[in-house]
C-alpha positions as CSV (number, residue, x, y, z in Angstrom):
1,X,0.0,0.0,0.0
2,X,2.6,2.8,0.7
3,X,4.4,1.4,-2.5
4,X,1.2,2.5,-4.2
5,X,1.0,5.4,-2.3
6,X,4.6,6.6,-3.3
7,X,4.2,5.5,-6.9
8,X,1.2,8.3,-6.8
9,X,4.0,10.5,-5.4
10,X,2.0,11.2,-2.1
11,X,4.0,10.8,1.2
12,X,2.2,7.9,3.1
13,X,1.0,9.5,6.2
14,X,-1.1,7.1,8.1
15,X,-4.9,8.8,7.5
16,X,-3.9,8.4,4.0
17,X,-3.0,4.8,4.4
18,X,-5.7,4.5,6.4
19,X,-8.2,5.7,4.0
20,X,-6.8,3.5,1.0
21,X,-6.9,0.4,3.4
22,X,-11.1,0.6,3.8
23,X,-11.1,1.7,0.4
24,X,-9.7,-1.7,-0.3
25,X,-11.3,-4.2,2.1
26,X,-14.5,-2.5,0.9
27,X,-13.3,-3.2,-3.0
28,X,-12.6,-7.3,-1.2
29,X,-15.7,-7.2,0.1
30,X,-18.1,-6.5,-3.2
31,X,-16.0,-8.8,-4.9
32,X,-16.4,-11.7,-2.4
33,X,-20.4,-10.9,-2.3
34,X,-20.2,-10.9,-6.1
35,X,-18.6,-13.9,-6.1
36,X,-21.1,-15.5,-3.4
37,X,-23.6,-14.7,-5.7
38,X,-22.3,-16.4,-8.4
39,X,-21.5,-19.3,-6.5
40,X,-25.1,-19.6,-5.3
41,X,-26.8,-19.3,-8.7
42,X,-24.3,-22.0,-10.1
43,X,-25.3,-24.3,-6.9
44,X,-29.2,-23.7,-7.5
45,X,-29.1,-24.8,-10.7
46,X,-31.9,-27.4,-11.5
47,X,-32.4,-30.0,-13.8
48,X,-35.1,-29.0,-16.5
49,X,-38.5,-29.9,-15.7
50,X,-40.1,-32.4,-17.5
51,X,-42.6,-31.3,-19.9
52,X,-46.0,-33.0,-21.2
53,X,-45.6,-35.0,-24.8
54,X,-48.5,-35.0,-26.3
55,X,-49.8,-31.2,-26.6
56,X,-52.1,-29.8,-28.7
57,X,-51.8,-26.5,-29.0
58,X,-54.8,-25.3,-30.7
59,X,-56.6,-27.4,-27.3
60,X,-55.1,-25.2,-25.3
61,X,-56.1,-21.6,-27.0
62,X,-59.1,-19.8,-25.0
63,X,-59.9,-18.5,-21.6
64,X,-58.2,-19.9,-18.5
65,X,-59.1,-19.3,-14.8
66,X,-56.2,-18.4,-12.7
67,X,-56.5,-21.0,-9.5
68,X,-53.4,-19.9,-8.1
69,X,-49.9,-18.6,-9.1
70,X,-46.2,-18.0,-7.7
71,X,-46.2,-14.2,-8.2
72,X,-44.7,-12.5,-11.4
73,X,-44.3,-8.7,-11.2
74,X,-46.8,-8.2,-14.0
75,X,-49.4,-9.9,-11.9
76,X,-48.5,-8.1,-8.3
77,X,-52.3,-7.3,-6.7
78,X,-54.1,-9.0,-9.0
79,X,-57.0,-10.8,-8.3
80,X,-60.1,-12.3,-10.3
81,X,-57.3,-13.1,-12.9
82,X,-57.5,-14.8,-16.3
83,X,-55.3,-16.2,-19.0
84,X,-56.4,-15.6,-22.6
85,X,-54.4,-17.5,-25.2
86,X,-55.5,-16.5,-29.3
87,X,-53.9,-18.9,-32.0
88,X,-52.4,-16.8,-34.5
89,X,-53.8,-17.4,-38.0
90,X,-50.4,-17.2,-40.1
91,X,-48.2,-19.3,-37.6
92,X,-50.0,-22.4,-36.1
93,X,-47.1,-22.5,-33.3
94,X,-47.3,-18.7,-32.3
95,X,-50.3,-17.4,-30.2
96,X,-51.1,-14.3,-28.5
97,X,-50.9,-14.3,-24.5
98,X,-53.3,-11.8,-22.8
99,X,-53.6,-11.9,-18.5
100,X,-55.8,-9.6,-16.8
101,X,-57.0,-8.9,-13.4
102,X,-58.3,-6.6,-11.3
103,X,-56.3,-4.7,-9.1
104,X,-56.6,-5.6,-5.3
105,X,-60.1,-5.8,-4.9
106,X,-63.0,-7.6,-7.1
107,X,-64.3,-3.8,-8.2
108,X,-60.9,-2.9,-8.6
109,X,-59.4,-1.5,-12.0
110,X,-59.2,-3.6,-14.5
111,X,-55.4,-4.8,-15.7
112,X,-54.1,-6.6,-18.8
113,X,-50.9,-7.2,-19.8
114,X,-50.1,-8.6,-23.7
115,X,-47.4,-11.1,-24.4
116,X,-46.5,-13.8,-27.8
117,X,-45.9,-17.3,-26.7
118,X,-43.9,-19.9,-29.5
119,X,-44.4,-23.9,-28.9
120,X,-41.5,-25.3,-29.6
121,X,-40.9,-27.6,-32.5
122,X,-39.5,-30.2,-31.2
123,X,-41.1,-30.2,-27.6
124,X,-44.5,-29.6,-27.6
125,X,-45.4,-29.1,-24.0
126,X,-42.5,-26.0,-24.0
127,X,-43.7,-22.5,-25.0
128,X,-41.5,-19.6,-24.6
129,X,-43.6,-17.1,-23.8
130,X,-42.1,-13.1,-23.3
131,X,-44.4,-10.1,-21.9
132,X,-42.9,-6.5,-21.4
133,X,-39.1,-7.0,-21.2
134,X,-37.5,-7.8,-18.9
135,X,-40.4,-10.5,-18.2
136,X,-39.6,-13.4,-20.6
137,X,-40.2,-17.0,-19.4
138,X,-40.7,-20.1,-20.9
139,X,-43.9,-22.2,-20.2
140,X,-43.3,-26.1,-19.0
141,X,-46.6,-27.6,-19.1
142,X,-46.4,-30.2,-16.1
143,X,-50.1,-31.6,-16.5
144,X,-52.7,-31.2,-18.6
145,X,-55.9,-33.4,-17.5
146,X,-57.3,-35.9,-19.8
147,X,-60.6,-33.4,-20.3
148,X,-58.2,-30.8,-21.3
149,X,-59.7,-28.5,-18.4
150,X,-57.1,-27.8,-16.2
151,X,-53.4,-27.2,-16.6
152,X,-50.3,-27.0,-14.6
153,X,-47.2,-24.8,-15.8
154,X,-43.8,-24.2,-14.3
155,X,-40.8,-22.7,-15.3
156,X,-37.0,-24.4,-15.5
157,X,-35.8,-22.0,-13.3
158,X,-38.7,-22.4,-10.4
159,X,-39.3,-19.0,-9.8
160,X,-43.1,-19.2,-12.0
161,X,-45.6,-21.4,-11.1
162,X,-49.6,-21.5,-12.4
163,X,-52.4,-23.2,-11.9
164,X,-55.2,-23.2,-15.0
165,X,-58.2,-24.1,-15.1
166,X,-61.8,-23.7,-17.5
167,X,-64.0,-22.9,-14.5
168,X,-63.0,-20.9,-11.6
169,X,-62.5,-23.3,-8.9
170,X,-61.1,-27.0,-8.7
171,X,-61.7,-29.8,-6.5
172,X,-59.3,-29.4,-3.2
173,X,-57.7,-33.1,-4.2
174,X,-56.0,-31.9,-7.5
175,X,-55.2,-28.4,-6.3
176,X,-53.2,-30.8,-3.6
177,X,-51.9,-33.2,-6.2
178,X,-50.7,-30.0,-8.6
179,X,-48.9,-28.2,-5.3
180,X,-47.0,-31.6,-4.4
181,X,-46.2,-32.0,-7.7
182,X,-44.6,-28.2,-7.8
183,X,-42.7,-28.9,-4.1
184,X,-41.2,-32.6,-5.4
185,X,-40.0,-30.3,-8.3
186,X,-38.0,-27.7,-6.1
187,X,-40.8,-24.7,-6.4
188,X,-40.9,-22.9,-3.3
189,X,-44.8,-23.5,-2.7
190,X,-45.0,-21.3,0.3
191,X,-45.0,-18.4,-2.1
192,X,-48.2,-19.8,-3.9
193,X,-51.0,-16.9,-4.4
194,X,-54.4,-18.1,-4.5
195,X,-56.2,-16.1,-7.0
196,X,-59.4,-14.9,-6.0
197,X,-62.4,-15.1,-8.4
198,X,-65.7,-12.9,-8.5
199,X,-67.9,-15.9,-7.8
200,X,-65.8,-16.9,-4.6
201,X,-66.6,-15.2,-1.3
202,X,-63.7,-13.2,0.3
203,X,-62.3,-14.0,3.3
């Protein structure tokens, strides 16, 4: 340090060597958190989920009922929520992604927020979908019941999580079934929203 000090031709008096000191354990002490950080992504990193075979996509275009969700920013205070997917015409593997919901309270203002999803070509049940940047996911659809009327997607990553349905409520078993099935998979259930709809007393 008074090497340094010199080679700056200042004449290392101890507040200044002092003052370069903390400026340099506080330098070692970003770059260790920085490196922490790194570290812990690289240790969190899951296997990829795996994804339904057989899906249809143009089966899954319509209106879904949000059952329950692990919160995206987009969606923060939303309730009464809905997923809209609209096949488009030209591309039979692109579709329009609309989810809306009112915010905070059942007579609250109405939100929606537009995104594009893609299937894939080669892996059907994997859709990458991206809203308003920097919100870009992709879809893993983890079940899809035989009736085509309720649906369970994920993301590789486990930070998204959401439960579909065609009517606004499901029986208590498979909304059991579908959380189990997100905590064997490493999502962090806890965080699960349960969306409420305008035909379901508040609590």
């Amino acid at each position: 340090i008074v090497i340094l000090i010199k080679m700056n031709n200042q004449e290392p008096d101890q507040q200044t060597i002092q003052s370069t000191v903390s400026s340099l354990v506080e330098k070692a002490k970003e770059i260790a958190t920085e490196v922490k950080h790194k570290v812990e992504d690289a240790l969190s990193i899951k296997p990829p989920l795996e994804a339904e075979k057989n899906v249809e996509l143009d089966k899954l275009m319509g209106t879904w009922y949000e059952i329950g969700r692990l919160d995206t920013f987009i969606e923060d205070e939303l309730i009464d929520t809905t997923h809209t997917w609209t096949l488009e015409t030209e591309n039979q593997k692109l579709f329009k992604v609309i989810i809306a919901g009112n915010v905070k309270a059942l007579n609250g203002e109405r939100k929606a927020f537009e995104g594009q999803g893609v299937q894939k070509d080669n892996e059907p049940g994997r859709i990458d979908v991206e809203f308003q940047q920097p919100f870009k996911t992709e879809y893993v659809i983890l079940d899809w019941s035989k009736d085509h009327r309720n649906l369970l997607i994920g993301s590789d990553n486990r930070k998204y999580a959401w439960m579909l349905s065609r009517e606004c409520r499901i029986p208590e078993d498979l909304k059991k079934e579908y959380v189990q099935k997100l905590e064997e998979q490493g999502f962090e259930v806890s965080r699960m929203y349960y969306t409420v709809h305008d035909d379901v007393e508040l609590i």
